[in-house]
C-alpha positions in Angstrom: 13.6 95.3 35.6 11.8 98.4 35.1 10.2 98.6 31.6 8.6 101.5 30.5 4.4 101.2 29.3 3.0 102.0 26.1 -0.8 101.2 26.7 -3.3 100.9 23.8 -6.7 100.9 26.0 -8.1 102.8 29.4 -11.2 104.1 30.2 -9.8 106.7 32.8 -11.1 109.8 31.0 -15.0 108.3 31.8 -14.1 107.5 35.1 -12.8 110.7 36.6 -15.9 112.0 35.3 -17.5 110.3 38.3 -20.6 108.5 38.7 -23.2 111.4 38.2 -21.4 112.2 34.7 -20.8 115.8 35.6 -17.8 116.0 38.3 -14.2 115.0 37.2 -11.5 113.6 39.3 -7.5 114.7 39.3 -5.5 112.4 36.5 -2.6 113.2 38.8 -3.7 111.5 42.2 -6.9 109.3 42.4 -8.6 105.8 43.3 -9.0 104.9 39.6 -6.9 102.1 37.9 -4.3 104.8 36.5 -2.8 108.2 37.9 0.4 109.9 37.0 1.7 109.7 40.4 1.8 105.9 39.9 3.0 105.9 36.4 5.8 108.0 37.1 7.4 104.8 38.9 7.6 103.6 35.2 11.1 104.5 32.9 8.4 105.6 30.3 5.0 105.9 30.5 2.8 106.2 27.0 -1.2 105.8 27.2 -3.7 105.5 24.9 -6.6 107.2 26.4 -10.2 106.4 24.7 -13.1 109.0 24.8 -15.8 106.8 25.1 -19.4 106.7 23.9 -22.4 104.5 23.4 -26.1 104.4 22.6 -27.0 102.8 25.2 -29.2 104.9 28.4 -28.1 103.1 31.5 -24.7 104.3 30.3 -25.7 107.7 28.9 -26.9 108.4 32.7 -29.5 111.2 30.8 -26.7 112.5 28.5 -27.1 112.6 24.8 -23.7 110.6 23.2 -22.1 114.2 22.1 -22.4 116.0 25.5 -20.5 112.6 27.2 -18.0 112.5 24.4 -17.4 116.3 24.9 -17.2 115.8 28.5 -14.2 113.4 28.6 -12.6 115.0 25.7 -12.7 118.4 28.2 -11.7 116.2 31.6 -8.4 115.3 29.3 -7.5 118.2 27.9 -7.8 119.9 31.6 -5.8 117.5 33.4 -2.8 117.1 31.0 -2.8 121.1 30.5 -2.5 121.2 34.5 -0.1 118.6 34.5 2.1 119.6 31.7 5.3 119.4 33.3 4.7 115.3 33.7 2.4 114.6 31.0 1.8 115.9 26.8 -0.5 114.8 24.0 1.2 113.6 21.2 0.3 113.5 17.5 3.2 110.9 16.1 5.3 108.4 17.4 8.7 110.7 17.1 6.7 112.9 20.0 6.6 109.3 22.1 10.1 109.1 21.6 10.5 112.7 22.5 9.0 112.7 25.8 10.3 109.4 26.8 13.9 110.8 26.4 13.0 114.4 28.2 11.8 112.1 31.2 7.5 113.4 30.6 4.7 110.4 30.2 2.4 110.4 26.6 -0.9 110.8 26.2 -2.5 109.6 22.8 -5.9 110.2 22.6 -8.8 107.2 20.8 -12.0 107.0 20.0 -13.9 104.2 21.4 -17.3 103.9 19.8 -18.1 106.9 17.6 -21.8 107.6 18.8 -20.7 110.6 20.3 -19.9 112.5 16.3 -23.1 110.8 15.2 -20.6 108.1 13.2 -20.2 110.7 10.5 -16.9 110.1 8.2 -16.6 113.6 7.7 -15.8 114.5 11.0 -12.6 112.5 11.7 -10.5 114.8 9.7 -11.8 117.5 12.5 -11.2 114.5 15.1 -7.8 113.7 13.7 -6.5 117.6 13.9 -7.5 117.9 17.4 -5.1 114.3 17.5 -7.6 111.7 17.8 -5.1 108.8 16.7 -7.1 105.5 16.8 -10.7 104.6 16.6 -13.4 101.9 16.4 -16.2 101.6 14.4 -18.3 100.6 17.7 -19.2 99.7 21.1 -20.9 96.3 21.8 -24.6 97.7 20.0 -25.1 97.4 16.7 -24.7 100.8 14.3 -24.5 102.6 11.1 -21.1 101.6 10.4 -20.8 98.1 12.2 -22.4 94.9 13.8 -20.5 94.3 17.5 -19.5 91.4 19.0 -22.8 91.0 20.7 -25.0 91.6 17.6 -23.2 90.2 15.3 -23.3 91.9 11.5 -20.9 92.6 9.3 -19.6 96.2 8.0 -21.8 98.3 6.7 -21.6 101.1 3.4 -21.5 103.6 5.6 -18.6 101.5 7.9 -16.6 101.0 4.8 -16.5 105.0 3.7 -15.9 105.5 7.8 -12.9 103.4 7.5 -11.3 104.5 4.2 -11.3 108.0 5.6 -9.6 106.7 8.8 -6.5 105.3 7.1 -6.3 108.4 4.3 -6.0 110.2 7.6 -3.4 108.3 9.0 -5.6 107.2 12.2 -5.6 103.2 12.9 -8.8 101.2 12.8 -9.2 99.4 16.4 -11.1 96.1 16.0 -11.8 95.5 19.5 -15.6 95.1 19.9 -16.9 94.2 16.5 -18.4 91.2 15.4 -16.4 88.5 13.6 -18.0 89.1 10.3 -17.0 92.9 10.6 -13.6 91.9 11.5 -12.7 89.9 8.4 -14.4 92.7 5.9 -12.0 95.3 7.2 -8.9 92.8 7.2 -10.5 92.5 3.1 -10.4 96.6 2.9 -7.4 97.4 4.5 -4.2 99.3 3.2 -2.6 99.7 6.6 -1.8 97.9 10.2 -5.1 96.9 11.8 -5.0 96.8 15.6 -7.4 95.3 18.7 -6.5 97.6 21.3 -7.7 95.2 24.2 -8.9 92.0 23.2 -7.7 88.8 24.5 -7.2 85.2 23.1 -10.3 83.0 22.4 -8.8 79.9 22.3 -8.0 80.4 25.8 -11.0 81.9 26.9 -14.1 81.7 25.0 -15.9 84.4 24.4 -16.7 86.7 21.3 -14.7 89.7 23.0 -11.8 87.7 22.6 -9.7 86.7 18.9 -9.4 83.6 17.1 -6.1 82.4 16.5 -7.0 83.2 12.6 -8.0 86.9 13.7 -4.8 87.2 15.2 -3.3 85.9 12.6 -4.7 88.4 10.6 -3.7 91.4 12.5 -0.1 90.0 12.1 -0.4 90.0 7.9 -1.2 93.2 8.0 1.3 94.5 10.5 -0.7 95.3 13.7 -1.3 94.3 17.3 -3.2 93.2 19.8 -3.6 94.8 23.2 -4.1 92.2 26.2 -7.3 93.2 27.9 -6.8 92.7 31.8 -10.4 91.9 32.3 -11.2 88.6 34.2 -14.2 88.1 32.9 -11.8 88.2 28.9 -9.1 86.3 30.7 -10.7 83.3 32.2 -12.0 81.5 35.7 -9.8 82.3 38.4 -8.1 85.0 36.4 -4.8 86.1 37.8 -1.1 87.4 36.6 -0.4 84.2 35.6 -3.3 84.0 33.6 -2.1 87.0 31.7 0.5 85.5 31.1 -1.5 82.1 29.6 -2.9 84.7 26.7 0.4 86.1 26.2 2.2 83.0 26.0 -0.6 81.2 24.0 -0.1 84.4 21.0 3.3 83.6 21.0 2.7 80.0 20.2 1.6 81.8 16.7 3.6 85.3 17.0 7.2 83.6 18.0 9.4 86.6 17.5 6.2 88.4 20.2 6.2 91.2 17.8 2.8 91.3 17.3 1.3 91.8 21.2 1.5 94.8 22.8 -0.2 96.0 26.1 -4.1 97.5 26.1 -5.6 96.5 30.0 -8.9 98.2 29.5 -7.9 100.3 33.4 -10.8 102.2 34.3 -13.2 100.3 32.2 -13.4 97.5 34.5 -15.2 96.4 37.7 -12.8 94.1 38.8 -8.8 92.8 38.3 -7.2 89.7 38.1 -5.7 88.3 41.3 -2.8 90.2 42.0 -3.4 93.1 40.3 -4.7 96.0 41.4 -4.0 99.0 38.7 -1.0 100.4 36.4 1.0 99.4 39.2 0.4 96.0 38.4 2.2 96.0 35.1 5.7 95.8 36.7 4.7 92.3 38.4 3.3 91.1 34.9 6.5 92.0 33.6 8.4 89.6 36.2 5.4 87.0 35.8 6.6 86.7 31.7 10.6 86.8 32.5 9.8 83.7 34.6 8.2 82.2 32.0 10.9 82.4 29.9 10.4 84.9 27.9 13.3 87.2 27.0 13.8 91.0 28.6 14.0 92.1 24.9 10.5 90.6 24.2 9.2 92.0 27.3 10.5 95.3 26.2 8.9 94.5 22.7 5.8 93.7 24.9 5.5 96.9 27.1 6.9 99.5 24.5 8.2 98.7 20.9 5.4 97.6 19.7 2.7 99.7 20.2 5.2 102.2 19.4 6.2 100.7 15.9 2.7 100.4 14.5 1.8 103.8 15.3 4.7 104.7 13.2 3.2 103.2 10.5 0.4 104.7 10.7 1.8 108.1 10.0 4.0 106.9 7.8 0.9 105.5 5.6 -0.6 108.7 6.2 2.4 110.3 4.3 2.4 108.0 0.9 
């Protein structure tokens, strides 16, 4: 069966900027993990994509955080204004719901580490107007706002105004990345759905990337989801489709009605996929892979669409109280 995609996580914006930084690639055709021409196989096509920054110089490449965050933000805005007749940016998830019933794909765009605005509170409503719709509070260094999984460190002053003024705005606060100590003060501070837009299960594969069943847990008190990552390296040795399915199937052993998990492969941010899997392609044969574990087409559905769908509705909805 052919579901259609709502994906919380890619890095496609940074890759078609190619390897010097400076040139961009077509979003329409390319030999990146996602293109349109691929994801117009789907029967609906939604994708969160995440303008990406960090401190860090190997990264950087000789670029100052801004100038990298400025240049994905431009490679975006290019390629879905030249391919307008397949693709829009949405604002809302009644825009979603619009394009998936004219037959055009989605394009939501995230912040993924906000180095690139200098972490400063007051310019996510600027952020939020141009429809930046999700964001973290960091990358795997430690900042102003946030320790990272790597550092460790909990949520700083400066994290908890950040965050505050991310839900008044309506835009939902993306856990992936953080430390565990930061993770349970903004699960304390919240008023609205709290998401990890590509994070795994740790219990199946141990590492600080990945959630605790109490994390997850906590992500379903307060409404959100959690994106599975398609990284190997988050999903475990010999990572494959079926392995996908372990993380999936190991979430519903706490999330039984699946509600909860949502899609967020982390394409274009990663080296390497899982046996069997190649790209955005690959979702239809993780689709099959979960039917023949039993799980329902309805779930699946919830799985590939609803949910993502569902908590960003929420988010504008808590915009509006």
């Amino acid at each position: 069966m052919n579901f259609p995609v709502f994906d919380l996580h890619c890095d496609t914006a940074w890759a078609l900027l190619g390897r010097d930084l400076c040139e961009y690639g077509s979003l329409m055709q390319n030999n990146c993990h996602i293109d349109l021409d691929r994801a117009a196989n789907f029967s609906g096509y939604a994708q969160c994509f995440a303008c990406f920054t960090t401190t860090q110089p190997e990264i950087l490449k000789g670029l100052r955080p801004y100038e990298l965050f400025e240049r994905e933000l431009a490679v975006l805005m290019r390629e879905i204004g030249a391919n307008s007749d397949l693709i829009q940016q949405v604002h809302s998830a009644d825009e979603i719901v619009k394009n998936l019933n004219d037959g055009k794909m989605s394009a939501i765009f995230t912040i993924e580490g906000p180095a690139g605005f200098g972490y400063d509170p007051e310019l996510l409503e600027d952020l939020y107007n141009i429809g930046f719709r999700i964001t973290t509070l960091g990358w795997n260094e430690k900042n102003v706002l946030t320790g990272s999984c790597v550092t460790g460190g909990g949520l700083t002053e400066v994290g908890k105004a950040y965050m505050d003024e991310a839900q008044r705005l309506g835009m939902l606060i993306d856990v992936s990345h953080i430390s565990d100590e930061a993770f349970w003060d903004i699960l304390e501070r919240t008023n609205a759905p709290i998401i990890a837009t590509h994070s795994n299960s740790r219990a199946v594969c141990n590492v600080p990337r990945n959630l605790t069943d109490d994390m997850f847990r906590g992500i379903i008190q307060t409404g959100g989801v959690t994106g599975i990552n398609l990284y190997p390296g988050f999903l475990g040795e010999s990572a494959s489709v079926e392995t996908v399915c372990d993380h999936i199937c190991h979430f519903m052993e706490i999330d039984t009605t699946g509600k909860h998990i949502a899609l967020g492969g982390d394409l274009d941010g990663i080296h390497i996929m899982p046996s069997g899997m190649s790209g955005i392609e690959s979702y239809s044969c993780l689709a099959d892979a979960l039917i023949g574990r039993g799980i329902s087409e309805d779930t699946v559905f919830d799985i590939f669409w609803n949910n993502a769908l569902g908590v960003m509705q929420h988010a504008v909805h808590n915009n509006k109280k």
